[in-house]
Each structure stands twice: as structure tokens, then as C-alpha cells.
C-alpha positions, 0 to 999 in steps of 0.5 A: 828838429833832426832827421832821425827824429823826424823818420818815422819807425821801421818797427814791424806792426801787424795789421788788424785784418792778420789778428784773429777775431777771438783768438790772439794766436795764430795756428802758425804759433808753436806755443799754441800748438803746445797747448793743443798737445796738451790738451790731446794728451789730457783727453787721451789720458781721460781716455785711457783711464775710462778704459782702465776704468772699463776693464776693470768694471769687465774683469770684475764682472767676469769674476763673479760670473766666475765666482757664480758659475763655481757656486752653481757647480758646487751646489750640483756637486755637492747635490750630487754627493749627497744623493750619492751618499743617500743612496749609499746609506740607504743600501748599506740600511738594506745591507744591515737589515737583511744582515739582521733577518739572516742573523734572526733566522740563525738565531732561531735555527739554533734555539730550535735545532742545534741547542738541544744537540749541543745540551745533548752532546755537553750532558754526553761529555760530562757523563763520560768525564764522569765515567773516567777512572778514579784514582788515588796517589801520592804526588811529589813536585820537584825544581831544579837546583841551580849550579853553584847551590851547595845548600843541603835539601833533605829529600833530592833526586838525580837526573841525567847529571842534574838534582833535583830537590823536592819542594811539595808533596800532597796525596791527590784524588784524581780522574783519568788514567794516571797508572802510566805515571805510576812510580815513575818520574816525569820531568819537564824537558824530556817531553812537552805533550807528556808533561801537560797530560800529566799537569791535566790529568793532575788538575782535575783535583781541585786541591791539587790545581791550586798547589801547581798555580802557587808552585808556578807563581814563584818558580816552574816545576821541573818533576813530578813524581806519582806513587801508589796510584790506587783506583777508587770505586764510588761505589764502595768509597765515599768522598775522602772527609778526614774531619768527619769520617775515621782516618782508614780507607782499605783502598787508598792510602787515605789519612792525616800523618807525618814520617816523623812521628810513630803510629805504633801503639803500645797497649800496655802503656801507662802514661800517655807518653809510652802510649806512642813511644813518645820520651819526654825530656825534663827540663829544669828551670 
């Protein structure tokens, strides 16, 4: 047998006493203080998520704690309000009745005090329209004609370098002093105020209202001419009726005619046409 086989080994052995009873790690061991970090880390981050966790739940519970103590605030506002608006509805009721007992009072003021004045004081106006002077005249309108109208009219006028070509005549029975226009010539441009006492006064015959609206729907009138203004007493003349009446009034020009034809009558006439004057022509077919 060799020596080397008979040496016995160098090779380290702990002992039994150096190993401990349930742990075969000693604290001197840096892989069993890894695994104590690791196990601090681990607790740590259990740790750490709790009071994540924690605040979470916190921040939650303040929220709606929050949330709730909004809601009591609104709810007092809003109780706020609408007593607020209550009360506004409830004075502006107050407002409206007393607005309706005024209006009530004033009501019954004017049916007791001022009606029976103002039926008064209609019946005293209409009495004096009905007082106003009564007259009869020719009324003859006129319109511009315009620059570059060469047409021939056969009744015209000329005023200030202007002609003026007649559109209507008609006899009117009017109220209100009309003998200032009397034969003369009233035209449009030279004053407003004379031209509408002029178109009232005119419009008080109601024949004669309607020819100015139709006159005036279609062009302006821009003359008016008044001749033979004749006053006319009720209580001599009665109210102007061609179709009943005879075609004669001592005061007023009053009748149905036309300028081209003769009135003149010949009482020694046989045939009915020498009666007015009237030559009738024989045609041959």
C-alpha cells in the first residue's frame, strides 16, 4: 500500500456542533441574506400596496363626502331659489291684482264720468262738421307730363314751364270752406299744408274720396283745379239724385251733360233729329 493512499484527507469537514439544528444556513451566508432581502422587499411591497390600497379607500371616501356636501349645498340653494322665486311670484301676483283693482277703478271712472263727456263732446263735433258750409263745384285733376312726351292731350295747362294734362273732372258736392280755391289753381309742389286742406276738404264727398284713391293708385295727382264753387243751403235744395229728380238746380250747376253735345232745343222741329240740331248722315251699303 503507498503512502498517499495511506494519508489520510486534508479535505475541510465542519463539524456537527457548526451546523445548525433546523436551518442548514448559517447568518454568515450571503445567499441566505438574499433571501431575507427578499423576503423584506416582499413584505415591503405588500406594505406598500396596503397603503395604496389605504388611500385609495381615503380618497374615495373623501369623494364622496365631497360629493355629498355638494349635494346638501344645492339642495339649500336650489331651497333657496324657489322660495326666492316664490316669493318673487308671489309679489308680482300682488303686483298684477292691484294693477287689475287700478285698472277696475279706471274703468268704472270712465263709464260713470268721462263716457258721458266724450259721447258729449263727439255729438258737439259731429253737430259742428254738420254746420260747415255746403258747396258745389267743378273739380278738375291734373298730372305732370313728363319730359320727352310729345303726345297731344286735349285739355292741358302750364305752370312755371311745366304742362300739366287733365286726367278727371267730375262735380263735387263738398263740406268746409272751399271758396279759397275757388278758380284757381292748386298744385302739389308749391305747398304740402294747402294741398292736404285742399284733398280733406275734397274728401268729404264720398264720390269724390274714391276718384282720388283710384287717381293715386295708378300715378300722383300733381293740380287741382275748383270752378264755380256754389254754396248749397239744406234747407232749400235737397240731396242732388239725377235719376229721380228733374235735371235743374237754380244754385248749383247740377245735371247729366257732356260739351259735345247741344242742349239747345228747336221747337219748330219735325223730325227728331232737327230737334237738338243733331245731322244725320245716310250711309249707303
Amino acid at each position: 500500500m503507498s503512502k498517499s493512499k495511506a494519508r489520510k484527507s486534508t479535505a475541510f469537514k465542519p463539524a456537527l456542533k457548526q451546523i445548525p439544528e433546523n436551518n442548514y444556513h448559517d447568518e454568515s451566508d450571503p445567499f441566505f441574506m438574499d433571501e431575507i432581502a427578499r423576503e423584506q422587499d416582499r413584505l415591503y411591497k405588500e406594505k406598500q400596496k396596503e397603503l395604496r390600497e389605504y388611500r385609495k379607500q381615503q380618497l374615495i371616501r373623501r369623494q364622496k363626502l365631497r360629493a355629498r356636501e355638494e349635494a346638501k349645498i344645492q339642495a339649500r340653494i336650489k331651497s333657496a331659489t324657489e322660495f326666492e322665486t316664490r316669493h318673487k311670484r308671489a309679489k308680482e301676483h300682488e303686483a298684477l291684482l292691484a294693477r287689475e283693482r287700478e285698472l277696475t277703478a279706471e274703468e268704472k271712472h270712465f263709464e260713470e264720468k268721462v263716457k258721458p263727456k266724450a259721447k258729449k263732446i263727439v255729438y258737439n263735433m259731429k253737430k259742428a262738421l254738420d254746420r260747415r258750409p255746403k258747396y258745389s263745384c267743378d273739380v278738375i285733376f291734373f298730372r305732370e307730363i313728363e319730359e320727352g312726351d310729345n303726345s297731344k292731350y286735349k285739355s292741358t295747362i302750364k305752370h312755371d314751364g311745366i304742362k300739366y294734362r287733365q286726367i278727371h273732372s267730375d262735380l263735387a258736392s263738398v263740406k268746409g270752406n272751399i271758396l279759397p280755391f275757388n278758380n284757381n289753381r292748386t298744385f302739389r309742389k308749391e305747398s304740402t299744408e294747402i294741398w292736404r286742406q285742399l284733398i280733406h276738404i275734397l274728401q268729404t264727398d264720398p264720390a269724390i274720396k274714391r276718384v282720388i284713391e283710384v287717381l293715386s293708385m295708378s300715378s300722383q295727382i300733381d293740380c287741382i283745379v275748383v270752378k264755380g264753387a256754389v254754396e248749397i243751403d239744406d234747407r232749400y235744395v235737397k240731396p242732388y239724385k239725377p235719376l229721380k229728380q228733374k235735371l235743374f238746380n237754380s244754385l248749383a250747376a247740377q245735371a247729366i251733360c257732356r260739351k259735345d253735345i247741344s242742349y239747345d232745343i228747336n221747337k219748330q222741329a219735325i223730325k227728331f233729329s232737327e230737334l237738338f240740331g243733331i245731322h244725320l248722315d245716310q250711309y249707303n251699303r
